[in-house]
Structures are given as structure tokens and as C-alpha cells.
N, C-alpha and C positions, 0 to 999 in steps of 0.2 A: 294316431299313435302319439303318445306323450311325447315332447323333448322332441318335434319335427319344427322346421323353421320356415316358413315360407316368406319368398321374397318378390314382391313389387317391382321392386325399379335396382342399378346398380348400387343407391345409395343404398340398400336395407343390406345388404351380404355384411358380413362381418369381415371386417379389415383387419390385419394386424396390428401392431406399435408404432409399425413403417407406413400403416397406409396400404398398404397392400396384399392381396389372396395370390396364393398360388394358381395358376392356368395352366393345366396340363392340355396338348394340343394332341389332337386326335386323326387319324383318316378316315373320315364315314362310311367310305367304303370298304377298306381291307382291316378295318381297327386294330391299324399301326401305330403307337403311341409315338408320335412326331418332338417332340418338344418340351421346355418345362419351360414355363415362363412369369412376370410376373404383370396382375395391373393393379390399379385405382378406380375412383368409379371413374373419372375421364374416359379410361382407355375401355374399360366396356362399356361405357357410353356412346364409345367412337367404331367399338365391334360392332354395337347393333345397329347405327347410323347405316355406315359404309360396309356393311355386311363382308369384313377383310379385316383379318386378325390388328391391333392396336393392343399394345404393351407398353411398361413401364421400364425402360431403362435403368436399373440399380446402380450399374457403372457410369452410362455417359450422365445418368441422370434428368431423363427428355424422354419423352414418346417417340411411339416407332412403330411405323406402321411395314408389316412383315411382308417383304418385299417387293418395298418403295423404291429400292435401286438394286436390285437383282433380279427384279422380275418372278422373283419363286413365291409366289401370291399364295395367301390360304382365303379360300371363300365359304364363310359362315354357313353350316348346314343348323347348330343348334348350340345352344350353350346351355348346360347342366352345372345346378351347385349340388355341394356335399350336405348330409343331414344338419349341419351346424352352420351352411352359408358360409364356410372358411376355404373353400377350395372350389376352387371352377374346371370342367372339363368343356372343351370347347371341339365339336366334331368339323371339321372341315373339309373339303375338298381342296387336293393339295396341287398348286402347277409348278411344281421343281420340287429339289429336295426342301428340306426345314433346316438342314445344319449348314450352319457357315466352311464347313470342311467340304462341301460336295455331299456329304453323306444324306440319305433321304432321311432320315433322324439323327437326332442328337442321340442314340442311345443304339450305335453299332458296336457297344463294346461291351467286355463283362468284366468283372471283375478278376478273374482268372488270368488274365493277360489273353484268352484268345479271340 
């Protein structure tokens, strides 16, 4: 198909302004959307190395490898980009929740307030 993008290595995905794709985190088993998050080619560099989620910190600004000190580890089943190599979906196996609140996702809320 025309207009498909295949990618080689982390460098070839298409970054944004910031350097960075969006990674939506996944559970490969229950395909729970876990997460939103962002990297560089570093940080999936350092996903595929160490097969354990590695991210972009926006705020502290530093790598972060998802849980380094909580213990709530995701471990690489697979990493999938979008038709344009601008967004990554990464399937994991998840040992805790994914949200800093307790919650096993960052996305136990709706809009609605309930």
C-alpha cells in the first residue's frame, strides 16, 4: 500500500519537534490500555535492550525506567508503530498496576465524573 512506513531501527520512527512519539502501554493479555507515555530513540533503545518499559520524562526531564523503584515492572511482549511511525503501542506484561495512584491504569476515569 502506498503511504506505509517501515521501520528498521528506533532511529527511523518519526519523532516529533520534542524528539519524541507518543507510547501507548498495553496488557497482552487482557488488552487493557495501561498508560500513555512518551520516548526518544534512547528510551526504545533501552525497551528493546532490557526488554522493561524505558520512557522520556517531559517533566523531570531524564529516563525512566517503569518500575525502577515501585517494583510495578512492565515486560516487553512486542512493540507496534502507527502507519506514519509517529506513535508506538507497546504490549506488555504487567507486575503491578501502571498508575502512580494505585490504579492498574492511568485511565480509570471518564469524563463524566464517574
Amino acid at each position: 500500500m502506498s503511504g506505509e512506513v517501515t521501520v528498521e531501527s528506533p532511529e527511523g520512527l518519526s519523532y516529533g519537534p520534542d524528539g519524541l512519539v507518543p507510547v501507548v502501554v498495553q496488557d497482552a493479555t487482557t488488552k487493557d490500555v495501561l498508560m500513555l507515555a512518551y520516548a526518544d530513540a534512547e528510551a526504545v533503545r533501552r525497551t528493546i535492550e532490557t526488554r522493561t518499559t524505558w520512557f522520556w520524562s517531559r517533566s523531570r526531564r531524564a529516563y525512566w525506567n517503569k518500575g525502577a523503584t515501585s517494583g510495578n515492572t512492565q515486560s516487553l511482549v512486542e512493540i507496534r508503530y502507527d502507519c506514519d511511525a509517529d506513535a508506538l503501542l507497546v504490549l506488555v506484561e504487567a507486575a503491578g498496576p501502571a498508575c502512580h495512584t494505585g490504579e492498574r491504569s492511568c485511565f480509570f476515569r471518564t469524563l463524566e465524573g464517574r
